[in-house]
N, C-alpha and C positions, 0 to 999 in steps of 0.2 A: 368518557364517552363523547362530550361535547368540543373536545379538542381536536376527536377522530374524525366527526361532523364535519367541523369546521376545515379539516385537513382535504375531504371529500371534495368539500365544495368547494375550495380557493383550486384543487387539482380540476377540477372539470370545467373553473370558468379560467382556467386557465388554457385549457385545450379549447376552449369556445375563440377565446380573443387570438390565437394558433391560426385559429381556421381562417377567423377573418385577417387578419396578417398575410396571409398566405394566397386568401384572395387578391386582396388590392394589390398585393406584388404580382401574383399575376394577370391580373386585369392590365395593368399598366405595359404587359410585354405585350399584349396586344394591339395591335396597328390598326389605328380609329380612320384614317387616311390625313392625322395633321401629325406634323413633323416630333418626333420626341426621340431627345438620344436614349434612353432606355430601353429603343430595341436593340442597337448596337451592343448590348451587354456581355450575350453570350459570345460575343469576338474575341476570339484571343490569337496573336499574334507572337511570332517569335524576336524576342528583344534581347539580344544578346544573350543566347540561349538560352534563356525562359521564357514560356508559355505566357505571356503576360495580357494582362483585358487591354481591349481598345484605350481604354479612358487614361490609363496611365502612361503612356505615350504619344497621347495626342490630345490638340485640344478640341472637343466636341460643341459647338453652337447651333440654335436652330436662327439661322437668320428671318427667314418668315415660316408662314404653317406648314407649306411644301416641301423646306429644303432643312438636310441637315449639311453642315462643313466641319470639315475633319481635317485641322492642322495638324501634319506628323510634327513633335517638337526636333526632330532630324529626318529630312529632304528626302535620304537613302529611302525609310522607310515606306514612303509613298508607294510603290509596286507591292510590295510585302501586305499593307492594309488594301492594297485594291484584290488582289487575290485572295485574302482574308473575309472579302465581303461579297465576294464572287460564289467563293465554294460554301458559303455559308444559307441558309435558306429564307434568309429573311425578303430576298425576291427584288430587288433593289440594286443597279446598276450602277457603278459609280464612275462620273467623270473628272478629272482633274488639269489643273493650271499649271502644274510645276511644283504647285505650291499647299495647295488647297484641294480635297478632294472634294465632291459635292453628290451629294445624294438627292435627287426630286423623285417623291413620293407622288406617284401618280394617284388622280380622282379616282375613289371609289365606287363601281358599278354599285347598281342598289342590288342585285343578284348577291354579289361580295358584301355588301351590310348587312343585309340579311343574313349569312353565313358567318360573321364576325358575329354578329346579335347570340348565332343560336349556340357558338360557342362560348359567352360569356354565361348563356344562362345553363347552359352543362359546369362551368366551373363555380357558379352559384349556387350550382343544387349538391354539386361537390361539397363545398365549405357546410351547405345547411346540414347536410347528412353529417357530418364530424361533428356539429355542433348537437346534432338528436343523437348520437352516439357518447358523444361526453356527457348527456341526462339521461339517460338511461345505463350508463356505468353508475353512474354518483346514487343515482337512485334505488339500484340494489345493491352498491355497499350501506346507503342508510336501512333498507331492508332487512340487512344480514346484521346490522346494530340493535335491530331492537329484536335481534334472537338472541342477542347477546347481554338483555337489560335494558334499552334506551326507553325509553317511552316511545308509545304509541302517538300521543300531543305531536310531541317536538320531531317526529318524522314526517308527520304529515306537514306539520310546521318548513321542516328542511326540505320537502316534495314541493312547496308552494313556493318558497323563495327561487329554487332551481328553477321552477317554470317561470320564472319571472326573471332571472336572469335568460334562461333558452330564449327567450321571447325578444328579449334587448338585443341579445346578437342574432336573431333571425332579421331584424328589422334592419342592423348594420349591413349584413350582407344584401336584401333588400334594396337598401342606399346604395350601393357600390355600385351593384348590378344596372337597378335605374339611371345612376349619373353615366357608368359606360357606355350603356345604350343609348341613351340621348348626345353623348360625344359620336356615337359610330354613326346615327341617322342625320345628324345635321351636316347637312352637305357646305 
């Protein structure tokens, strides 16, 4: 019985620390209005007939907060990545040297931080709902144990650790949520 327990709750703090994983990755595709190649992600380009991501074809630097640069490691490909970044939605214009493409990420309207803001805290309240959703799974499997013989003790016992774990990563996403927001307002 204590193994099944135990099997419960390593599964639901394991969909908890899911959630928060899955925030900060998407937190970070989020454009705060300073330069980060992690929005270039979702870019894939055709590289000698595979569909391949920006990143392995070229090389991505933020020279300052504003700008990213995008060396193709072959010349050709430079039309290929400017079309790639054109039909793509990430809203960003790209001009080049020959050599270098450059991307400046314009200042952010405070109307636009505020709508960055309100979508971080929709994918915060996302991650928390998956994390009260993994405790109250775990919680009526320890339920359906003590119809099965567990003690009554050691469920209430396993009811107080999970909320004490829910609570850890309510607080992680909390964290995240906060540090994004404070990146998106600070001009």
């Amino acid at each position: 019985m204590n193994d099944e327990l135990e099997l419960f709750e390593s599964a639901a703090e394991e969909q908890m620390q899911n959630a928060v994983t899955h925030l900060d990755d998407t937190l970070q595709h989020i454009r705060a209005g300073k330069a980060n190649p992690r929005i270039l992600e979702p870019i894939k380009i055709d590289y000698y007939g595979t569909m391949s991501p920006l990143s392995s074809c070229a090389t991505i630097v933020t020279p300052d907060a504003r700008t990213i640069a995008i060396t193709p490691w072959e010349k050709k490909l430079i039309s290929d990545i400017e079309r790639a970044i054109i039909n793509s939605n990430i809203g960003l214009a790209p001009s080049n040297n020959g050599e270098t493409i450059r991307l400046v990420l314009p200042p952010l309207t405070e109307e636009r931080r505020r709508e960055l803001c309100k979508q971080c805290k929709g994918e915060a309240e996302q991650a928390k709902m998956s994390i009260r959703n993994a405790r109250r799974d775990a919680i009526e499997e320890f339920k359906k144990l003590v119809k099965n013989g567990l003690s009554e003790d050691i469920e209430k016992d396993a009811e107080e650790d999970m909320q004490k774990t829910h609570d850890k990563y309510i607080a992680k996403v909390d964290a995240l949520y906060a540090a994004k927001e404070k990146e998106i307002m600070t001009v």
